[in-house]
N, C-alpha and C positions, 0 to 999 in steps of 0.2 A: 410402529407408529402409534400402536393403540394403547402400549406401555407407556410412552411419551403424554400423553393426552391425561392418564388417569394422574402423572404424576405433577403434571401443571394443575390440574381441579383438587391434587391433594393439598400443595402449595396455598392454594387460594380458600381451599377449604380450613387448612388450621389459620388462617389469618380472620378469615371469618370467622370462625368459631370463637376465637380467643378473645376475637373485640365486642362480637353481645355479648360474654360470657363477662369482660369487666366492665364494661356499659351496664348490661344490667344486676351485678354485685358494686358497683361502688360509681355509679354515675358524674356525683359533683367533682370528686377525686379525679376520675380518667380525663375530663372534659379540662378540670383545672391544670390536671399536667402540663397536655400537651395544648394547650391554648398559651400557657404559660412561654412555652417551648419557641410558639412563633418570633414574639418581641425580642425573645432571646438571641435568635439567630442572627433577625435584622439587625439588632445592634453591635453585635460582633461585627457587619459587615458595614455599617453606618462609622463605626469607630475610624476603620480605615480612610471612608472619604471627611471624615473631620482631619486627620492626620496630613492630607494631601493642603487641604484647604487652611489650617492653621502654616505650615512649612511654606504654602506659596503669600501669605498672608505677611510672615515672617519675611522672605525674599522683598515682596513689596516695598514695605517700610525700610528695610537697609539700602534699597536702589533709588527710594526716593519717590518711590509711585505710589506708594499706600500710606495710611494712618500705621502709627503704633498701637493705638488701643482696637483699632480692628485685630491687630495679632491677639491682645487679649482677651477679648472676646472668643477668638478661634480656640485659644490653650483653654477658657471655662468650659466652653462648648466640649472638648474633646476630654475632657474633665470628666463633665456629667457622665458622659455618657460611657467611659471607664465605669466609673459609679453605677452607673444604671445598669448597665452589661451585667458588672459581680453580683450585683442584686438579684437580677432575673437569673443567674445561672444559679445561684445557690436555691431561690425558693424551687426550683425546676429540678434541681436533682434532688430536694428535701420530698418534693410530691412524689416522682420519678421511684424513688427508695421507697416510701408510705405506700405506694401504688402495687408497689412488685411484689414487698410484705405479706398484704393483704390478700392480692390474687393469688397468691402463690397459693396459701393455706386453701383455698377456694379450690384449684386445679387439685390438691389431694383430695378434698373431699370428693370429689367430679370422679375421681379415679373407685373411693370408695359406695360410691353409691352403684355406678356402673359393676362393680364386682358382684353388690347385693344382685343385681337383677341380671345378670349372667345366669344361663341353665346350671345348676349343680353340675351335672354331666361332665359339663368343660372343665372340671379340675382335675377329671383322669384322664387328659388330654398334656401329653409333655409338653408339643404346638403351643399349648396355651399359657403354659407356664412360660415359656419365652415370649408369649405377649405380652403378659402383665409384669418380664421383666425390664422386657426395651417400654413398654408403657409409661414405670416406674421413676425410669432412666430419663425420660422424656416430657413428665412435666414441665419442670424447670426450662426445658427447652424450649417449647412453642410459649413461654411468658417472655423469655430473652430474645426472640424470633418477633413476637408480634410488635414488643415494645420497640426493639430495635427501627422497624418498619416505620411505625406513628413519629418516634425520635426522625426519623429521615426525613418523613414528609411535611413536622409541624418545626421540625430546626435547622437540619444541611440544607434542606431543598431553597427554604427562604433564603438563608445565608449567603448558598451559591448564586442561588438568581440575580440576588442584589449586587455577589460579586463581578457576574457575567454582564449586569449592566455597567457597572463599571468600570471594569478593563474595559468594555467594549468600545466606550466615552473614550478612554485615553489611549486605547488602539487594537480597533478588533485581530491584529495579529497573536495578542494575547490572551484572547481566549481560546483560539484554537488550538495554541502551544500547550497551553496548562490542561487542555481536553484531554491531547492526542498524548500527553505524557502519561494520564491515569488508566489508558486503555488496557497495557498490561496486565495492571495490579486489577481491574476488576474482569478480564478473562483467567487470571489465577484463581480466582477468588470461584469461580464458577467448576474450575478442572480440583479443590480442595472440595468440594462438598461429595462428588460422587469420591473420590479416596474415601472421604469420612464416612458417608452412607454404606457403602460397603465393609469397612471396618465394621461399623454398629453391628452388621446383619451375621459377620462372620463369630466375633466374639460374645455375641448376646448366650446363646444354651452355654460355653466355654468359662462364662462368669456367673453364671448361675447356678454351674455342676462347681465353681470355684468357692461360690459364697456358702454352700452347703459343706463342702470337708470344712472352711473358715468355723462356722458353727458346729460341725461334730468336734472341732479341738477344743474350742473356748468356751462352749455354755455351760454351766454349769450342770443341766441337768446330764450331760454325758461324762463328764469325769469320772465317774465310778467304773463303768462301763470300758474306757478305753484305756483307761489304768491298769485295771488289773484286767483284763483281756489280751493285754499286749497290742493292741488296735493302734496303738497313738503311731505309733512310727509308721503303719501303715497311710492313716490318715495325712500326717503329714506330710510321706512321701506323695499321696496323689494332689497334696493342696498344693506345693511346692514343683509340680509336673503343669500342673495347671497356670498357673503363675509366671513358669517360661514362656507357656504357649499363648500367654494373654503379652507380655512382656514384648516376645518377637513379632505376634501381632501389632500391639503398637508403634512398636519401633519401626517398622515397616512404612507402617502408614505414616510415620512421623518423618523418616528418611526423605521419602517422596515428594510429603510436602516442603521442608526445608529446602531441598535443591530445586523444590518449583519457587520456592520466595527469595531463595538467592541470585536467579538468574533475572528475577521480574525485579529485583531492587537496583541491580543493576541497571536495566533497562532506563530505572524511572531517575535514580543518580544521574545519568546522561542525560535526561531530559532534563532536569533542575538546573544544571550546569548550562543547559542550551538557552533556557530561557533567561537566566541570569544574563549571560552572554547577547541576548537582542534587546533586553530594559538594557545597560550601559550603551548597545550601538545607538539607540533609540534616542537616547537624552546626550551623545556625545552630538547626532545627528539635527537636533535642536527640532525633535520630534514630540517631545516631550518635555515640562516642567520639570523642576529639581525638585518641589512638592508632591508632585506624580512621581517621581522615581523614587523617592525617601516612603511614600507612601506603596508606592507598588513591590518593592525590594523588600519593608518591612513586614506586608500583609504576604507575603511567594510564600515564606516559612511555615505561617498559619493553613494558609490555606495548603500546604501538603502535610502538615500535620492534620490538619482538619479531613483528608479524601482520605489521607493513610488509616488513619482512626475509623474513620467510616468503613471504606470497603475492606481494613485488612482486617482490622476488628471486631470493628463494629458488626457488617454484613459479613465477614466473614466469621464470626462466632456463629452467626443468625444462620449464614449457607451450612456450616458444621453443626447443630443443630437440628438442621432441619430432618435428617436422618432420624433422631431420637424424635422428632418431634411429628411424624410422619407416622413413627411407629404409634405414638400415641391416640392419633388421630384413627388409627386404624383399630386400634384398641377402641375406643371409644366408639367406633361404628359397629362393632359387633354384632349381631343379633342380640335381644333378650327375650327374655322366658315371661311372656304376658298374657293374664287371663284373659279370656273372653266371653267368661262363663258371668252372667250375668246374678245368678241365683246363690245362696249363700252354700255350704253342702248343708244336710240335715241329716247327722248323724242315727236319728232311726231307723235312717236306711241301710246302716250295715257297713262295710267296705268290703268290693267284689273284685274278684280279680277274671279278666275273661278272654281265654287261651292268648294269655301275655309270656312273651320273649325278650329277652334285655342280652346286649352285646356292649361291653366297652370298647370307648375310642381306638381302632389300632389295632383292637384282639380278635383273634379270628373265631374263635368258640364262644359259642353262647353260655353266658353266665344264669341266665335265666331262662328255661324252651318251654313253652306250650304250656302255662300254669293256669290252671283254671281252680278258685278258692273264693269262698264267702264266709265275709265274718258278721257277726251278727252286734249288734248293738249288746253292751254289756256283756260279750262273752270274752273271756280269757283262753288265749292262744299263745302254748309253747312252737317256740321253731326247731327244732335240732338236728345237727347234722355234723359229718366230719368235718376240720379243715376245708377251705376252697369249695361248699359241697351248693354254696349259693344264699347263705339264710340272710348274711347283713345284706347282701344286693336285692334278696324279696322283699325286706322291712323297707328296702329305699323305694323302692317301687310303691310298696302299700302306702307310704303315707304320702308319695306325689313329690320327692325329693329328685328321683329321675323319672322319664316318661318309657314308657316301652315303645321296641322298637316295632314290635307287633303285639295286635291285640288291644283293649281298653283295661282302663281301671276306674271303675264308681267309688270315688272318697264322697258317700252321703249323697248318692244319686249326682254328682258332679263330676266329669271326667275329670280325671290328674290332666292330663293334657290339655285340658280348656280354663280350667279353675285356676286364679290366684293361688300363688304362692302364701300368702300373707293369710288368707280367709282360712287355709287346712292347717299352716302351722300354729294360728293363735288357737286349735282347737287341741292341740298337741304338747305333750310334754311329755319327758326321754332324759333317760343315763344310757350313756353310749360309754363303752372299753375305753376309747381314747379323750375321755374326758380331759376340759382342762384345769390348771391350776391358776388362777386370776392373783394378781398380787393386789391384792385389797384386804380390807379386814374380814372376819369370818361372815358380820354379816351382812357387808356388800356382795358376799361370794353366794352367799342363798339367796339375796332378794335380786341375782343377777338376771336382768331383762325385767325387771319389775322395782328399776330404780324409786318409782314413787310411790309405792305400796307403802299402807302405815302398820299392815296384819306382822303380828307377832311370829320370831321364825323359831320360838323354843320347842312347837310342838313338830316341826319339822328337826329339830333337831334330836330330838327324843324319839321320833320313829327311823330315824336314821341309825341310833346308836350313839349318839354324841355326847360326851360328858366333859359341861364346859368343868373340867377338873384347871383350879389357875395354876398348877404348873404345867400345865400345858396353854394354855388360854390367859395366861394372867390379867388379861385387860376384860374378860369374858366375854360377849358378841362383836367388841370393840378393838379385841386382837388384831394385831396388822401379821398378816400370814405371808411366810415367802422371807427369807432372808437377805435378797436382792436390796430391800425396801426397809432394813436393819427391823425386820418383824421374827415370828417364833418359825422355826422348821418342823416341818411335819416328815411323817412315814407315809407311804403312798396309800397305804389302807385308810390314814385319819385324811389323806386328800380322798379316797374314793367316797368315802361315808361324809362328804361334803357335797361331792358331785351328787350324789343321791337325794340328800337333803336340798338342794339346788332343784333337785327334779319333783319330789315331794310336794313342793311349797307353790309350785305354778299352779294354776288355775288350770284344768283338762278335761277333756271327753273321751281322748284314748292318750294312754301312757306306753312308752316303746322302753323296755331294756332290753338295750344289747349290749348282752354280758359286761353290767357294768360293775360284777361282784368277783374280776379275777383276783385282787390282791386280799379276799376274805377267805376264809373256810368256808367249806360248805355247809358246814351245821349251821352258821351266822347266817351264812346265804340265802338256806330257804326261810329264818327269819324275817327276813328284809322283803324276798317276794312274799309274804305273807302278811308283814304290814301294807305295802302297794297295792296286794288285790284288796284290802280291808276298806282302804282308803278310796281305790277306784269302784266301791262297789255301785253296779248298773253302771258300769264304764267300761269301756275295752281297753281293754289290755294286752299287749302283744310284747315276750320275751323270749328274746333270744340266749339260747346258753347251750354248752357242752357239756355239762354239770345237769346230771338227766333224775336227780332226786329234788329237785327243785318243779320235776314238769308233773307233780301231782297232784298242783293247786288247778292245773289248769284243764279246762275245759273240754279241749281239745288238743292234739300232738302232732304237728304239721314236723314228718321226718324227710328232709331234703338230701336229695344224693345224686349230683353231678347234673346240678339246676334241676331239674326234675322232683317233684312231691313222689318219693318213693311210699310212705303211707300215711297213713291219717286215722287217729283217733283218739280214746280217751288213755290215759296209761297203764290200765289194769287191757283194756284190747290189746293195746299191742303188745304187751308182753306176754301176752297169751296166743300170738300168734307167732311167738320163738324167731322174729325176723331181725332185720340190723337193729332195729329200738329195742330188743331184747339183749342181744349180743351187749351192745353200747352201755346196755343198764347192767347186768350182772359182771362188767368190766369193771365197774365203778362201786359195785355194792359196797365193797369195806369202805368208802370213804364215811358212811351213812349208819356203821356198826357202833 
């Protein structure tokens, strides 16, 4: 019962949601739709009784009871209001389309901003990644869902009411007939959403594990890769496994609904045929005008066009929908990650870490156990460690990217856990391994997140390594990079020494490399951390790398092994104390010969 309850207040909740949400993005526009909408409806059903009124009008005159120009009068009357009908229904579906346009663009961004203020955490959550795909999947939906709903009640609802007084006028037997004919179709309409809802729920991970082999075939950046690996056949045998499984799903749920709309079309066939069958007993019976039956026999069509459209359509796209559109809503209720540290942090206080633990979504071993570390204002700190030994999960900690699951962390006397996201990371700046490639020119790709900066980025490109040489650069800071975009292709080393130069040029109080110099030598490498500590001087600095001839510059040697700080210190100590930072360095030495 209590599943039942949550899913009527979700119902109600995206309908709500979606209507402040275009009420207050585009006010004049939503009010002018569906207000539009109203007169529209009436007159569709006003056409009808002009049609009765002109035909009895007509009858009049030819028996001798009425004027002739009364009938013409009746034929401009029914005239206009043709006229006026086409009029209100185009400006209505011109807003209607303008409306959907607009909000639509509105509902992605709603999606992106909600992603910004998600805890980090939740992306190594797979759970989650099925949210944000039925989320995804589901805007479009609760815009087709709401509009649908305002459509019902600013245009069928008028329509019908006008036509229920109506028929009611020329014989309440037919309204009940045309009632009890659509009962069917809108109990079909109700057993089609849970099919749908369940479909959603079942094929959502199924299209998202689909859409991923889809892009290890087609993007570009893996062609090399599954080329010459021999990957491709694997690949597309699991995308092509996937695609049955999405396929027989469908068809499934498509099966069930079809012979639910075949047996309910029948139904409502017999009822068409019934009512037709009591308007002829009805005007044979002298029950009825000949203008009331030319008008009621002509409007029967519309008006099952008109409920067909509604419920099997119209509400029925909106009921199938509602699945995606449910999931959205649920997406959008998330929790988020919000400070309520009132104080800005104040970097002279260091960043502390204080017997902190970190465990990912799911995992059962701690990635992070019992870390207790202080780093000091303007000191440089190497992280090192094996494989898996925990250094990127300590940096995500250090700088408040995740929270620990035990223990605190002071970024600048401010808990990670209570501080803004925004106030630690405009303090921050970072080349991370998996850097990306922006297809813009070279130097939209350095002033990236500092679109309005006017500072020059040549000196960032010079401590980077960068030589705008023009066959490489031909257009020189104005190169369009990326060949997607018919710009220059780069090698991933001229993309890394971009990323870098990206991180250079931001304004910071502590800079993070993590290992953002694999596609370089090592010789170049401690180059490059030797410009960054030059550049961050009285600034902290925190590097991560496996490359242990690079960790001379730094200050201090935080050696991680199986989450755990196995030791710590300067790099003439611990090689003097012959332990795994020994090992790890004289394993490496030739690289540095």
């Amino acid at each position: 019962m209590k599943k039942d309850t949550r899913k009527k207040f979700q119902f109600y909740r995206v309908f709500a949601y979606c209507t402040r949400f275009m009420i207050s993005y585009s006010p004049l526009l939503f009010f002018g739709t569906f207000l539009f909408a109203v007169p529209h409806g009436i007159m569709r059903g006003f056409s009808v009784f002009a049609t009765q009124n002109l035909f009895d009008s007509v009858e009049d005159a030819i028996m001798g009871g009425g004027e002739l120009r009364t009938a013409y009068f009746m034929l401009l009357v029914l005239g206009l209001a043709f006229v006026l009908r086409e009029l209100l229904n185009g400006l209505h579906n011109f807003l209607h389309t303008t409306l959907s346009d607009k909000i639509g663009g509105g509902l992605q961004r709603a999606i992106h901003r909600k992603m910004s203020r998600i805890d980090p955490v939740a992306f190594e959550n797979v759970d989650f990644h099925d949210d944000m795909e039925k989320a995804d999947r589901g805007k479009w939906s609760v815009m087709g869902f709401t509009t649908t709903l305002w459509d019902m009640m600013a245009f069928y609802v008028p329509y019908f009411i006008f036509m229920g007084f109506y028929l009611h006028h020329v014989s309440p037997q037919f309204v009940f007939a045309i009632a009890l004919v659509f009962v069917p179709t809108l109990v079909g309409q109700v057993l089609r959403t849970k099919i749908t809802a369940k479909f959603v729920d079942v094929t959502a991970p199924i299209r998202r594990e689909h859409d991923f082999y889809y892009n290890a075939i087609t993007h570009r950046r893996n062609f090399k890769e599954t080329r010459i690996l021999g990957v491709y056949n694997f690949y597309i045998g699991r995308y092509l496994e996937l695609l049955k499984k999405l396929s027989r799903a469908e068809l499934s749920a498509n099966r069930k609904i079809n012979l639910l709309d075949l047996g309910l079309s029948l139904l409502s066939t017999f009822g068409y045929v019934g009512i037709l069958f009591m308007l002829i007993s009805a005007l044979l019976a002298g029950e009825i005008s000949v203008g009331a039956f030319a008008a009621v026999f002509s409007s029967i069509g519309m008006m099952f066009s008109m409920m067909e459209e509604l419920i099997r359509n119209r509400l029925g796209r909106a009921a199938e929908n509602m699945g995606y559109a449910h999931n959205f809503m649920r997406f959008m209720a998330l929790p988020e990650r919000k400070g309520t540290a009132e104080k800005e942090p104040n970097l002279s206080l260091g960043i502390e870490m204080q017997n902190v633990s970190f465990t990912y979504p799911l995992a059962e071993k701690k990635s992070v156990d019992a870390i207790n570390l202080k780093i000091a204002q303007g000191e440089t700190v190497a992280i090192v460690g094996e494989n898996g030994a925990g250094k990127s999960t300590l940096v995500r900690l250090l700088i408040g990217l995740y929270k620990p699951d035990e223990g605190e962390i002071l970024f600048g006397g401010i808990s990670t856990s209570k501080a803004r996201l925004t106030s630690i990371f405009e303090k921050l700046s970072g080349v991370f391994q998996k850097y990306q490639q922006y297809m813009f020119t070279l130097k939209e790709n350095i002033r990236m997140g500092h679109r309005e900066a006017t500072a020059e980025i040549t000196q960032s490109l010079t401590q980077a390594g960068i030589d705008l040489d023009p066959a490489t650069y031909p257009q020189g800071e104005d190169t369009m990079l990326g060949r997607e975009f018919d710009g220059v292709d780069l090698s991933g080393g001229q993309w890394q020494r971009i990323a870098i130069a990206r991180g250079l040029y931001r304004t910071h109080e502590v800079v993070v490399l993590d290992e953002p110099t694999a596609a370089i030598d090592p010789i170049e490498e401690s180059r490059i951390y030797e410009k960054f500590i030059e550049i961050s001087k009285n600034k902290t600095a925190i590097i991560v790398t496996h490359r242990l001839g690079s960790t001379k510059i730094a200050d201090r040697v935080i050696v991680m092994e199986k989450g755990k700080i196995a030791d710590i210190g300067t790099h003439e100590e611990l090689l003097s104390r012959e332990g795994v930072y020994a090992k790890m360095f004289n394993a490496q030495a030739q690289w540095y010969e």
